[in-house]
Backbone bond lengths (Angstrom), bond angles and torsions (degrees), N, CA, C in turn:
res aa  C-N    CA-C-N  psi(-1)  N-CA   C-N-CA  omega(-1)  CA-C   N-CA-C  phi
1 X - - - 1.426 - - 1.532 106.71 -
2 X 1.226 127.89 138.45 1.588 131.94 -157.71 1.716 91.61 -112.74
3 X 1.048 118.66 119.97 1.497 106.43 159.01 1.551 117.55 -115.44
4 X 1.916 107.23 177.45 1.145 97.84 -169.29 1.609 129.13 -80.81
5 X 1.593 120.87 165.64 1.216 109.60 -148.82 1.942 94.45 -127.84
6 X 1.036 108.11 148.95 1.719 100.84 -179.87 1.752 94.52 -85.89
7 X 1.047 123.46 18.87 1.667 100.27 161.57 1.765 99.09 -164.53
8 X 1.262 105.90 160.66 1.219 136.81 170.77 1.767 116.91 -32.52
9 X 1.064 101.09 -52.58 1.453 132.47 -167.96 1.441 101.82 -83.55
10 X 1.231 128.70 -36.14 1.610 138.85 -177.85 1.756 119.48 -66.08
11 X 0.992 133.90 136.63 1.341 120.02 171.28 1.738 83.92 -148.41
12 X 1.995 97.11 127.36 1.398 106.84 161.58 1.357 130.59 -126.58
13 X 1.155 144.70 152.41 1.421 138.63 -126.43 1.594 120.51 -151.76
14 X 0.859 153.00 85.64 1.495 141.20 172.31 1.047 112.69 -92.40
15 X 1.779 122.35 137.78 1.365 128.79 -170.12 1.715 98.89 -133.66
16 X 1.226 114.82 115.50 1.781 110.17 -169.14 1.552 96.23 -113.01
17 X 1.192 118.88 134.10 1.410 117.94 -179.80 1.624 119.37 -152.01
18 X 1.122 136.84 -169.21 1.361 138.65 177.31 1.492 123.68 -119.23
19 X 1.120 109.01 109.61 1.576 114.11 170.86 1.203 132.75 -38.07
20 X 1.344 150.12 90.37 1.488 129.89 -159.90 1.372 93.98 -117.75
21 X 1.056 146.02 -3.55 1.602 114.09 164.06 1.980 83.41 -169.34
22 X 1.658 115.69 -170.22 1.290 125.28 -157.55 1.525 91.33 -148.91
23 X 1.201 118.54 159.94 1.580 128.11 152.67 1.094 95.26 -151.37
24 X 1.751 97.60 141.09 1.585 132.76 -167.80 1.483 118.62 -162.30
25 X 1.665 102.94 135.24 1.429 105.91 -175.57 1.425 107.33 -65.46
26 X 1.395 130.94 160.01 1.429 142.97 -156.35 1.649 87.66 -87.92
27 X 1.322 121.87 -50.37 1.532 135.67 171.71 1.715 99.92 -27.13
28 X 1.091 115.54 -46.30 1.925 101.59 -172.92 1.254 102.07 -97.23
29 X 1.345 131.24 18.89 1.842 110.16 171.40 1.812 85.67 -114.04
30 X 1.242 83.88 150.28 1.683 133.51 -175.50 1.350 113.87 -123.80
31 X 1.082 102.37 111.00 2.113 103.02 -178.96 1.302 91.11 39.72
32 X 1.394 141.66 61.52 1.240 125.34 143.21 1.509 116.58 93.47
33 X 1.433 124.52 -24.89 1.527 128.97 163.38 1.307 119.64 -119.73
34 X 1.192 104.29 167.14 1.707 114.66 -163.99 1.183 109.33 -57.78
35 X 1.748 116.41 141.73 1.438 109.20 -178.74 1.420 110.94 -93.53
36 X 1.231 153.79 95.29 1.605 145.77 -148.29 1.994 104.10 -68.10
37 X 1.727 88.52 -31.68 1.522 87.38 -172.94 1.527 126.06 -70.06
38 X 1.270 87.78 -46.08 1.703 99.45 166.76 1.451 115.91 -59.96
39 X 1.422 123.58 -27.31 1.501 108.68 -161.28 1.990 84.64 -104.03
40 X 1.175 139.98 -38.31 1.314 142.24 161.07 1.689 105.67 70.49
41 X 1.285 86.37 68.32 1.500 101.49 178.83 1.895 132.70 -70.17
42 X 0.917 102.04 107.34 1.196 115.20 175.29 1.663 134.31 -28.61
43 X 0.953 122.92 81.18 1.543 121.13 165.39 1.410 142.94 -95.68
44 X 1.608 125.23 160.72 1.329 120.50 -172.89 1.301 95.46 -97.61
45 X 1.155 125.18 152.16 1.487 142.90 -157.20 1.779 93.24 -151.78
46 X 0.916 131.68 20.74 1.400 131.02 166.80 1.876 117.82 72.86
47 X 0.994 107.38 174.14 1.238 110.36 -177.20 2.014 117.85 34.57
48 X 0.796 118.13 -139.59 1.942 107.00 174.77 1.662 105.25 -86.86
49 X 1.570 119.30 3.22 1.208 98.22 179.62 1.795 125.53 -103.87
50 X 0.841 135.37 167.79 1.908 144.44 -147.67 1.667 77.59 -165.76
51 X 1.802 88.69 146.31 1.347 120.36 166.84 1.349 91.99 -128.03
52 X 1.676 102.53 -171.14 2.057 132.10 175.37 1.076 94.69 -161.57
53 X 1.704 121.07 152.39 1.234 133.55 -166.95 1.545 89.61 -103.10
54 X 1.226 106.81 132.50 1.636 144.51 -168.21 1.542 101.45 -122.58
55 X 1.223 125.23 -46.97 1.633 107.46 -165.16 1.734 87.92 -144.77
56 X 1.802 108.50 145.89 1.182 86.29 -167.54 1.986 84.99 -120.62
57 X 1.435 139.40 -166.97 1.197 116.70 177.99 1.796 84.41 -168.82
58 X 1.427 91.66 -178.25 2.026 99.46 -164.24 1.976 88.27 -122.13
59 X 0.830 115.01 -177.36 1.671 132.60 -165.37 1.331 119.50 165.33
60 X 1.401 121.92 88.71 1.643 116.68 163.93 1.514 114.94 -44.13
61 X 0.894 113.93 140.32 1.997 123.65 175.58 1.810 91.21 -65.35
62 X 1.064 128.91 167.04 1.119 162.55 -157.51 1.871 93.03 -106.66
63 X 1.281 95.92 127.35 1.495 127.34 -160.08 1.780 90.49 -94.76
64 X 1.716 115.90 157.19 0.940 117.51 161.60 1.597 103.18 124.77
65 X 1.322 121.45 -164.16 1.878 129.01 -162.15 1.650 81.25 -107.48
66 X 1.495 72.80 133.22 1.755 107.70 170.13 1.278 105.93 -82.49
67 X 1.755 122.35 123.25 1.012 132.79 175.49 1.474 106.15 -88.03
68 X 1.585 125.09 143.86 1.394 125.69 -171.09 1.832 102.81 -59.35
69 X 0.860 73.29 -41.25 2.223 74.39 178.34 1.204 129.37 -66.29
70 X 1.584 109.55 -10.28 1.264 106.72 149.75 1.127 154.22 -91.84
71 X 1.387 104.14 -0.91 1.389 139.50 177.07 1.599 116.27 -85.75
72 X 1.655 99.38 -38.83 1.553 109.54 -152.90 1.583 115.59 89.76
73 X 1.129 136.80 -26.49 1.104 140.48 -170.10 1.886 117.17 -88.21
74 X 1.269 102.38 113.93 2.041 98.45 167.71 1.543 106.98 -43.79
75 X 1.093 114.41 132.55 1.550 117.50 155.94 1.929 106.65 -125.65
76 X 1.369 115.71 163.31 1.388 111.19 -164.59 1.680 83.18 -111.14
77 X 1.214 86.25 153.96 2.333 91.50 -176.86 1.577 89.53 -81.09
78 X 1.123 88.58 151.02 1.488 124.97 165.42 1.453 127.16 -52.12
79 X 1.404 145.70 82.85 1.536 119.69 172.35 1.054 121.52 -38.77
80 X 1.492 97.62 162.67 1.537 96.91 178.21 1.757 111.45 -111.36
81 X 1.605 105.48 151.81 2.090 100.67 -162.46 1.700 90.45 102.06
């Protein structure tokens, strides 16, 4: 899909697709999942700057009632009793 571009010279692009399988050296799995540190993947960070993942860390999601908007999905409210 081509979108629009503030100049002449610009062409921008989104391509959305589905993952169906991966290949990976045996060297980056760790107990069985990907090691991020070892493989130190490359990102755009905007403007001329790029990072690599250096430290990787765990985080439970945030506990509590799912609001329909976070889902995407209508839900009908609850009575109350």
């Amino acid at each position: 899909m081509t979108l629009p571009a503030n100049s002449a010279n610009t062409v921008h692009h989104v391509v959305v697709g589905e993952v169906i399988g991966i290949h990976i050296n045996e060297e980056f799995i760790t107990d069985g999942k990907v090691d991020w540190v070892k493989i130190q993947p490359l990102a755009r960070m905007g403007y001329l700057d790029y990072t690599y993942v250096s430290q990787v860390f765990t985080m439970d999601p945030p506990r509590g009632e799912v609001r329909p908007e976070q889902i995407g999905e209508p839900t009908r409210a609850k009575k109350p009793g």
